[in-house]
Structure formats: structure tokens, C-alpha cells
N, CA, C and O atoms as a CHARMM CRD file, in Angstrom:
* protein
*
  248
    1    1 UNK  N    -30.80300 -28.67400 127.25500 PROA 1      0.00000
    2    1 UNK  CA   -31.02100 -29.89400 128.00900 PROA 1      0.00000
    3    1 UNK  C    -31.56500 -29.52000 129.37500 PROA 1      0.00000
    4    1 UNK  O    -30.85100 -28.74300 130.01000 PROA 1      0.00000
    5    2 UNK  N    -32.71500 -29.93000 129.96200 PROA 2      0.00000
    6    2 UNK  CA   -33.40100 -30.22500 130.57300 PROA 2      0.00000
    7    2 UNK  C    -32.32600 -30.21700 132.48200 PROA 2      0.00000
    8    2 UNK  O    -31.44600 -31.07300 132.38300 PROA 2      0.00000
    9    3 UNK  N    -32.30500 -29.94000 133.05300 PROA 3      0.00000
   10    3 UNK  CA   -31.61100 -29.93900 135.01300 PROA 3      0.00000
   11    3 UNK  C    -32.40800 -31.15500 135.47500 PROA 3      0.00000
   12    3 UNK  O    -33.62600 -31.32900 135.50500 PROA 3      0.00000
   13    4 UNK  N    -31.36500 -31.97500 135.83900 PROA 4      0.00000
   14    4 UNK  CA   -32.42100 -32.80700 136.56900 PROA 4      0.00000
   15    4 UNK  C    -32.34000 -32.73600 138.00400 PROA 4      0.00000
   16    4 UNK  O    -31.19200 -32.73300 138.44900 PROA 4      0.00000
   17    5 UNK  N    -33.33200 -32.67500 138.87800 PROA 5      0.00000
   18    5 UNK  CA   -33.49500 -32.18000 139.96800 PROA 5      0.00000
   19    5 UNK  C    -34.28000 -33.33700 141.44000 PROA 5      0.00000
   20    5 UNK  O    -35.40300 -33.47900 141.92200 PROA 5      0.00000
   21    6 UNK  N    -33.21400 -33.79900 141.62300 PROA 6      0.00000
   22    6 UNK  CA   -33.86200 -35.17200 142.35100 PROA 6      0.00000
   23    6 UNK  C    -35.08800 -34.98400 143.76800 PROA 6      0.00000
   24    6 UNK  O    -35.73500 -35.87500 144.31700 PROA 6      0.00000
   25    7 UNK  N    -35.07600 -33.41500 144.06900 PROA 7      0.00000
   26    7 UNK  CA   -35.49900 -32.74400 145.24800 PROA 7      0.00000
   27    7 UNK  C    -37.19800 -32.76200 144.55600 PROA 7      0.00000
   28    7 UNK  O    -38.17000 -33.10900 145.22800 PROA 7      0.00000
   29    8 UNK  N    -37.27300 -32.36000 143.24500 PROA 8      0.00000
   30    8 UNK  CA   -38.58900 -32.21400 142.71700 PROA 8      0.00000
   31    8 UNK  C    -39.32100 -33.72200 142.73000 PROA 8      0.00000
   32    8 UNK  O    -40.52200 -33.69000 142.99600 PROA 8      0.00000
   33    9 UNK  N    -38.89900 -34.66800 142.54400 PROA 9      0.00000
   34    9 UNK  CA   -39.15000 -35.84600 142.06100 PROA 9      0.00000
   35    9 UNK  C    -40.75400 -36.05000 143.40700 PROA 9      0.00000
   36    9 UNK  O    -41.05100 -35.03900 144.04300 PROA 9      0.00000
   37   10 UNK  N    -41.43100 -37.12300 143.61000 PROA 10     0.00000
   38   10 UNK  CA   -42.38200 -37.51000 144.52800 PROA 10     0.00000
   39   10 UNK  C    -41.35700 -38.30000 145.66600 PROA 10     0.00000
   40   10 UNK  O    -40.33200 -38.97000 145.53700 PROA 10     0.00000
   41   11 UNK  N    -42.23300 -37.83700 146.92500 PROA 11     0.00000
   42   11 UNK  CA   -41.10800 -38.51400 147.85900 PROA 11     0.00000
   43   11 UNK  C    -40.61100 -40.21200 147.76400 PROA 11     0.00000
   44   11 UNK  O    -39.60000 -40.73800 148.22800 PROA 11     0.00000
   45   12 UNK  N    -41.68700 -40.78800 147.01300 PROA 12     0.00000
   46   12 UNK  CA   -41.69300 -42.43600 146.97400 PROA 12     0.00000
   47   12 UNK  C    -40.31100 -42.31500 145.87200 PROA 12     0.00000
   48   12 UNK  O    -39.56800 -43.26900 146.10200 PROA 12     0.00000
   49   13 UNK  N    -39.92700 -41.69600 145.09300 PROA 13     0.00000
   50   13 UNK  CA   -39.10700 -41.92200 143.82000 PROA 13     0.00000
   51   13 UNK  C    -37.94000 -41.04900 144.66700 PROA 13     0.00000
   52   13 UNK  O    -36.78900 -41.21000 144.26100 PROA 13     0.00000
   53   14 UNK  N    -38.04900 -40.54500 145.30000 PROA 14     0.00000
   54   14 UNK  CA   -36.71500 -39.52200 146.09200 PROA 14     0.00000
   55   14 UNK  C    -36.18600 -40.59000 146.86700 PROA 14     0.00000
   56   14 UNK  O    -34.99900 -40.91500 146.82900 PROA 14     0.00000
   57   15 UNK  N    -37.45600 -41.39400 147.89800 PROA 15     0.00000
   58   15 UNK  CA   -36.71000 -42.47000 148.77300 PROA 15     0.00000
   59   15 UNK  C    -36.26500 -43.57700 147.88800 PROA 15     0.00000
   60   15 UNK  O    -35.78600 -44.31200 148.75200 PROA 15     0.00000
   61   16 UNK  N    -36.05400 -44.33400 146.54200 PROA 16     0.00000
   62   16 UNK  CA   -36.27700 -45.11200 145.89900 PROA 16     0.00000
   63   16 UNK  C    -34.39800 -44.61800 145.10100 PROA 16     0.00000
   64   16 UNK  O    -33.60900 -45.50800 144.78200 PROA 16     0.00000
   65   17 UNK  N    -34.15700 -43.52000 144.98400 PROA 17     0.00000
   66   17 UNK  CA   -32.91700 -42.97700 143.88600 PROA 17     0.00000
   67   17 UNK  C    -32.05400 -42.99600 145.81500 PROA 17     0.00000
   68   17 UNK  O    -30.97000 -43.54800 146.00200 PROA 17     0.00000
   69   18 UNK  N    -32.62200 -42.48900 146.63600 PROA 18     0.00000
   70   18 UNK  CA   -31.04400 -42.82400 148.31800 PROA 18     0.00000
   71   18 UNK  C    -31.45700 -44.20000 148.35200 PROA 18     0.00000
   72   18 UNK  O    -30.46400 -44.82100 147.97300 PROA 18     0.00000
   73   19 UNK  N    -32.43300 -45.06400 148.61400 PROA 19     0.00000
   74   19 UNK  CA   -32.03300 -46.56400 148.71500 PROA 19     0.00000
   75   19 UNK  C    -30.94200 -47.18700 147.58400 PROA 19     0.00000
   76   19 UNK  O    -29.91600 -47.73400 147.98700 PROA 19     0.00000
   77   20 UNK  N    -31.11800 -47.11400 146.71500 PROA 20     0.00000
   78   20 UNK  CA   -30.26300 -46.80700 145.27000 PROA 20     0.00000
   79   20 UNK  C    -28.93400 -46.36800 145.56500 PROA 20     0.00000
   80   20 UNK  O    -28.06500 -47.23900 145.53100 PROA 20     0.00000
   81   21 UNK  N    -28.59800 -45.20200 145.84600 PROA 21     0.00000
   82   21 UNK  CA   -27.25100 -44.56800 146.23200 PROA 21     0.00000
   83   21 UNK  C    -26.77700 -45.51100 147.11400 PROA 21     0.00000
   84   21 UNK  O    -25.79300 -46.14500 146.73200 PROA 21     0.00000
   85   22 UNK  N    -27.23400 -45.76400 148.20300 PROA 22     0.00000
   86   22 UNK  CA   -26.59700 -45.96100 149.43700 PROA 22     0.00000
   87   22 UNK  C    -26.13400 -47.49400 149.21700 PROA 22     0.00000
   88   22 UNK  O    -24.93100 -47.67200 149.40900 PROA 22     0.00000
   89   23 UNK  N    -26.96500 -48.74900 148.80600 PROA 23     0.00000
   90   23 UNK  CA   -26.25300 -50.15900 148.70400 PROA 23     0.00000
   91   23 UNK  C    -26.00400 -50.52300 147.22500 PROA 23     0.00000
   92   23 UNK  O    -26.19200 -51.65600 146.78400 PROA 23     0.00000
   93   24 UNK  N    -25.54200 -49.42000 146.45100 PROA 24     0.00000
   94   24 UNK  CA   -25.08900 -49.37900 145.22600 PROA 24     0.00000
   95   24 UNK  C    -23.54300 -49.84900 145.68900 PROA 24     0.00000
   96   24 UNK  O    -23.34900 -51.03200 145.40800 PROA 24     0.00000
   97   25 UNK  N    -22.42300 -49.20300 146.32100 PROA 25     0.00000
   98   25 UNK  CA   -21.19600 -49.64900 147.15200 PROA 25     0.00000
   99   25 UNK  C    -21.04200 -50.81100 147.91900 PROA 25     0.00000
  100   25 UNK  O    -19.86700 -51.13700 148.09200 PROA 25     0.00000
  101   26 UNK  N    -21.85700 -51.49700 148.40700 PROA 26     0.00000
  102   26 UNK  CA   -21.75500 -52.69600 148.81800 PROA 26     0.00000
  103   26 UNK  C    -21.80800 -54.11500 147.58900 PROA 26     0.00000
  104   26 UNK  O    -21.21200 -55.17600 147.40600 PROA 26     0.00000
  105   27 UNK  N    -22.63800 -53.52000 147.11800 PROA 27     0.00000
  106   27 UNK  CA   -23.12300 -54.79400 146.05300 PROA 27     0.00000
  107   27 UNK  C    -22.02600 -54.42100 144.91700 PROA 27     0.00000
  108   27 UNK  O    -21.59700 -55.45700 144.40700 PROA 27     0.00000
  109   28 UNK  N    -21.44600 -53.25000 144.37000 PROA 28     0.00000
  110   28 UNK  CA   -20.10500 -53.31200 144.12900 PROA 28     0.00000
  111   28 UNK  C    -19.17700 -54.06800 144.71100 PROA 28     0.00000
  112   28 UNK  O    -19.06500 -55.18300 144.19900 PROA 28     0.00000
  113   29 UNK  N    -18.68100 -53.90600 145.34400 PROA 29     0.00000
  114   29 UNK  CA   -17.74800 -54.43800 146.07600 PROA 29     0.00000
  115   29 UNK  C    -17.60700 -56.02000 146.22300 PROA 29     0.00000
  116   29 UNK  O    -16.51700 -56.59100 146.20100 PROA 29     0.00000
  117   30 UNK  N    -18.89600 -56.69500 146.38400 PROA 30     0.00000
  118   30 UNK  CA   -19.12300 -57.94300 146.41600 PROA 30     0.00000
  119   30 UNK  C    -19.17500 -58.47600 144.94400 PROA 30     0.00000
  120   30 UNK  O    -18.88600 -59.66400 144.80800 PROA 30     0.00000
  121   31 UNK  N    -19.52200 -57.72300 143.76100 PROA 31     0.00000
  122   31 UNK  CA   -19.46200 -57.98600 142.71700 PROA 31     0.00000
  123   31 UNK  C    -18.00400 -57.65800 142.18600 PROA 31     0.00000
  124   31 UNK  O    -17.78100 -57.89100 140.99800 PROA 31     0.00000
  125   32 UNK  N    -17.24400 -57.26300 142.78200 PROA 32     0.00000
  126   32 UNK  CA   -15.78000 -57.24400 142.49600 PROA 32     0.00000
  127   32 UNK  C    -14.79600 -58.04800 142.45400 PROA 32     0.00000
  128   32 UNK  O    -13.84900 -58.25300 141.69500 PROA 32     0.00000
  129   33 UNK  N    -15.38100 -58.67200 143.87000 PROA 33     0.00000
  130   33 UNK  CA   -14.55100 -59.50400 144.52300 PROA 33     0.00000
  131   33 UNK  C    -14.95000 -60.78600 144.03200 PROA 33     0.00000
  132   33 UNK  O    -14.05800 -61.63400 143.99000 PROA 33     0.00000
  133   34 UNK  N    -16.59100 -61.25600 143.48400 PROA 34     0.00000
  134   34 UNK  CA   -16.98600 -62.42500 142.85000 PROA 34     0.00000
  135   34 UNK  C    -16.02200 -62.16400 141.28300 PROA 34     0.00000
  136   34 UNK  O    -15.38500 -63.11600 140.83300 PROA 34     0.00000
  137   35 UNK  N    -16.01300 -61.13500 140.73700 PROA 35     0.00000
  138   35 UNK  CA   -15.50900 -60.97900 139.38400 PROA 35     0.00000
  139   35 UNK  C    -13.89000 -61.67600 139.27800 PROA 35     0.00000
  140   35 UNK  O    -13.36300 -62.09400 138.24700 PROA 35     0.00000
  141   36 UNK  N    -13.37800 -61.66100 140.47300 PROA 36     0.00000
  142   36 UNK  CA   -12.04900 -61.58400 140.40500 PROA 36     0.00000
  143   36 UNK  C    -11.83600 -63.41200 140.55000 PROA 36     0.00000
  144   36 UNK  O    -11.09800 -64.18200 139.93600 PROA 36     0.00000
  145   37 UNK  N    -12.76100 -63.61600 141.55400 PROA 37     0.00000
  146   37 UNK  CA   -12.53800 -65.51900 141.88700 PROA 37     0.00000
  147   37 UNK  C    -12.95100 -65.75800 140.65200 PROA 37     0.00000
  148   37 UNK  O    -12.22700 -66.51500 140.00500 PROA 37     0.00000
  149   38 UNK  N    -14.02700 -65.28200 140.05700 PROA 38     0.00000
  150   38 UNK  CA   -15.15400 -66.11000 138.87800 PROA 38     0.00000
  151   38 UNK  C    -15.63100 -65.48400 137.88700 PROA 38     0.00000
  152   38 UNK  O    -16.80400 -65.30000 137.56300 PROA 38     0.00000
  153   39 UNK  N    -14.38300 -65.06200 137.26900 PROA 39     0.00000
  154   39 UNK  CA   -14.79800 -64.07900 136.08800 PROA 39     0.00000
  155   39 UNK  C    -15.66000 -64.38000 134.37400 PROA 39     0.00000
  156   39 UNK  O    -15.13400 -64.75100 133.32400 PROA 39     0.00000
  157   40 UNK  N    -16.66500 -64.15100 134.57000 PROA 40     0.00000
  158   40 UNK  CA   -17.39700 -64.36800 133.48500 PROA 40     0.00000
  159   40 UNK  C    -17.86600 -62.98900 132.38200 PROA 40     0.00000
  160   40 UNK  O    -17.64900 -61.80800 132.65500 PROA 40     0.00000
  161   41 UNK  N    -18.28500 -63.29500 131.59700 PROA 41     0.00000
  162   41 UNK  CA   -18.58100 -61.71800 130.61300 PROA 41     0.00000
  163   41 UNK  C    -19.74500 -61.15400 131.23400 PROA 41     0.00000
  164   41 UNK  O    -19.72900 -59.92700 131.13700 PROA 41     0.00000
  165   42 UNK  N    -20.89100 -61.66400 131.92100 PROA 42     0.00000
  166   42 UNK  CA   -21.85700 -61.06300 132.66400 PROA 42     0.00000
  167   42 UNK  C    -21.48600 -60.72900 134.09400 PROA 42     0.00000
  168   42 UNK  O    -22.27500 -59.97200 134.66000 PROA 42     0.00000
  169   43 UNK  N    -20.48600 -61.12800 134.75800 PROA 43     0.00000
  170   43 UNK  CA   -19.72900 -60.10400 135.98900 PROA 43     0.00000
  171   43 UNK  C    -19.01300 -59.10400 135.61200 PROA 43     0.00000
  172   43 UNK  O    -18.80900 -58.16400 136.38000 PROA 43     0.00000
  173   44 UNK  N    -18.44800 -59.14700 134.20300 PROA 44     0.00000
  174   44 UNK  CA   -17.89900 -58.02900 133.49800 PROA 44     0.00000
  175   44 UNK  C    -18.89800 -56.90800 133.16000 PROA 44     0.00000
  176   44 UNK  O    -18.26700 -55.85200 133.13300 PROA 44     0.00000
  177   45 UNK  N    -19.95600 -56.74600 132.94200 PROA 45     0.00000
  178   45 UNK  CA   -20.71800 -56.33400 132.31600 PROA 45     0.00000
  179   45 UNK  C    -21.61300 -55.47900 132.90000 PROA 45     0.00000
  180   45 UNK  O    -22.09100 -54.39200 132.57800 PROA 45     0.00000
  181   46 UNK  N    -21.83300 -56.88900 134.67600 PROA 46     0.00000
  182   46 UNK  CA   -22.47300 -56.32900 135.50400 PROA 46     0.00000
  183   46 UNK  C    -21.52700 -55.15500 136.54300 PROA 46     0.00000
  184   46 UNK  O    -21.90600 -54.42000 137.45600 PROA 46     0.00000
  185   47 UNK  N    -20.71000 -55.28900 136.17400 PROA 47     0.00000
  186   47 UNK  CA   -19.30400 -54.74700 137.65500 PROA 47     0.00000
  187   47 UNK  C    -19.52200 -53.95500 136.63100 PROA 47     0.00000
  188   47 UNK  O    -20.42500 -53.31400 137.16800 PROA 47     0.00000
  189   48 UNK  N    -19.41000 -53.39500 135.40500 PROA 48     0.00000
  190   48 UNK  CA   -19.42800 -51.51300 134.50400 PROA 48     0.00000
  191   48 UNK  C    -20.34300 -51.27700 134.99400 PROA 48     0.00000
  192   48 UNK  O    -20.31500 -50.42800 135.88500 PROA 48     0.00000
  193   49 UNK  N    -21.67100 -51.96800 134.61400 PROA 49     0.00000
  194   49 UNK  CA   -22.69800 -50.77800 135.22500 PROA 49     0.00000
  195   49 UNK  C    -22.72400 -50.60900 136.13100 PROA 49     0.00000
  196   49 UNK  O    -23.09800 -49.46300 136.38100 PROA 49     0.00000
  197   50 UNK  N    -22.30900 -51.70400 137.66800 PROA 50     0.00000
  198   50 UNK  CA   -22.80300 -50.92100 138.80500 PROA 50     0.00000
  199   50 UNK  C    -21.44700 -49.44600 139.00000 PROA 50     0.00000
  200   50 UNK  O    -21.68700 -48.48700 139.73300 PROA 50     0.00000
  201   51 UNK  N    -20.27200 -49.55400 138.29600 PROA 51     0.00000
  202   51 UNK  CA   -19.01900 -48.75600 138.08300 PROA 51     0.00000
  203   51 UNK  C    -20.54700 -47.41500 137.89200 PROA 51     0.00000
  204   51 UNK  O    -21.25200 -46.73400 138.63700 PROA 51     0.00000
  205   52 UNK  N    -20.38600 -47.66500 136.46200 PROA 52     0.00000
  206   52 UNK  CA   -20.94300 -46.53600 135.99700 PROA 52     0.00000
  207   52 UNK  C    -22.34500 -45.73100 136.86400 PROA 52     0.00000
  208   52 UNK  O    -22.84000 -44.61800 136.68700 PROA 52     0.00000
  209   53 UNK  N    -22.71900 -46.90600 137.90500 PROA 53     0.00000
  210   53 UNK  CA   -24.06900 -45.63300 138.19100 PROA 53     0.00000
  211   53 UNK  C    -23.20700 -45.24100 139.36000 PROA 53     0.00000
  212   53 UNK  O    -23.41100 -44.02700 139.39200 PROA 53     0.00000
  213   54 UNK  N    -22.48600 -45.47000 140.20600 PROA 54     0.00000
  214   54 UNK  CA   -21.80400 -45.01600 141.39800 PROA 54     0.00000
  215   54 UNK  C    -21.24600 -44.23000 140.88000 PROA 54     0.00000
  216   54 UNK  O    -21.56200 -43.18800 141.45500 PROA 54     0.00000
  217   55 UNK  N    -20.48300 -43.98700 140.01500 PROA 55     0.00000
  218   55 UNK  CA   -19.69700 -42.61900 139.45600 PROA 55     0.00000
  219   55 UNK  C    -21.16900 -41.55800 138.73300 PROA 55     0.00000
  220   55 UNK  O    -21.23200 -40.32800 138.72500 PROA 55     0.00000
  221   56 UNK  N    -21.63700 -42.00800 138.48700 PROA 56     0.00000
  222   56 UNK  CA   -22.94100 -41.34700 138.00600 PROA 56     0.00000
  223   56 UNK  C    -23.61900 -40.30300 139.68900 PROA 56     0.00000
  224   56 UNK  O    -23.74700 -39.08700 139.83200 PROA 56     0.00000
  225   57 UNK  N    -23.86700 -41.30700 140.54800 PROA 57     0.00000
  226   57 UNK  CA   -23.95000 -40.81700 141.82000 PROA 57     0.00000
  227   57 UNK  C    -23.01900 -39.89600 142.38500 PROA 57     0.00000
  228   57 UNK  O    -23.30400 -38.90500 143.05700 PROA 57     0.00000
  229   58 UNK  N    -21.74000 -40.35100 142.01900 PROA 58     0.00000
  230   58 UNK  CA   -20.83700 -39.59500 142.79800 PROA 58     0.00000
  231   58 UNK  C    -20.39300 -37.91400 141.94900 PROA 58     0.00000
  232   58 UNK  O    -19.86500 -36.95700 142.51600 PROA 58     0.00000
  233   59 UNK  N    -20.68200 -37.96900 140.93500 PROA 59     0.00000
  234   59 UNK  CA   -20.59500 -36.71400 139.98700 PROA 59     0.00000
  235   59 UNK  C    -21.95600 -35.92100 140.13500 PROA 59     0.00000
  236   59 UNK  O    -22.09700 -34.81800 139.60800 PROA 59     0.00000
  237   60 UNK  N    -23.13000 -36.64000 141.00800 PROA 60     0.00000
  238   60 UNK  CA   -24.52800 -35.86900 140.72500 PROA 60     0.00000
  239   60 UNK  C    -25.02600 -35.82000 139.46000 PROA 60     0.00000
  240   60 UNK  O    -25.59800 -34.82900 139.00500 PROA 60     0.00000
  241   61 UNK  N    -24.85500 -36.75800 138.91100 PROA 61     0.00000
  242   61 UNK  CA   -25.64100 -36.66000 137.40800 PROA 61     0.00000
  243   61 UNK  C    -26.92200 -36.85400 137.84100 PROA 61     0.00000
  244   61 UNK  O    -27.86900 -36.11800 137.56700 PROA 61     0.00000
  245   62 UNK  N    -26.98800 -38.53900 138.99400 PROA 62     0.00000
  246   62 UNK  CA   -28.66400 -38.41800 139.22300 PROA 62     0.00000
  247   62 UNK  C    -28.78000 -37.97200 140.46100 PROA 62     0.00000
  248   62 UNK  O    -29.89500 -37.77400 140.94400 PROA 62     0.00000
């Protein structure tokens, strides 16, 4: 399997994966807190994935 290496990428796609990182935690958070007043199967659905790419971020997968 293939290293993925975010340093190689073009700078437009390098600045594009930290804009990404960085208000990935906010818009969590707000999607948490909507999930909890107004829980529907697409705030469910949407609150895993943003789960899953922040832990994705936070392990360095991307």
C-alpha cells in the first residue's frame, strides 16, 4: 500500500486538506449540539462522518 504524503500534494490541494483540518472541529461541534436538540438520521450520519474525518486527521491518516 501506497504512503500518503500530504507535503507532496500541489500547494492549492495542501492549502485545501489545513482549511479542511482546521474548521472540521467547529462544524463538529455545532453539529453535535444541533444532533442533540434535533435529532434526525441525517445529523446522525452527518455527526459519523465529520467523527470519522477528525479522527482520520487526528491519527494522520490524511
Amino acid at each position: 500500500m501506497a504512503r500518503y504524503y500530504r507535503y507532496k500534494l500541489p500547494p492549492w490541494a495542501r492549502r485545501c486538506i489545513f482549511v479542511i483540518e482546521r474548521v472540521t472541529l467547529p462544524i463538529l461541534i455545532f453539529q453535535l449540539i444541533r444532533t442533540i436538540f434535533f435529532p434526525t438520521t441525517f445529523d446522525l450520519i452527518l455527526l459519523g462522518i465529520l467523527v470519522g474525518i477528525l479522527i482520520s486527521f487526528y491519527l494522520k491518516w490524511i
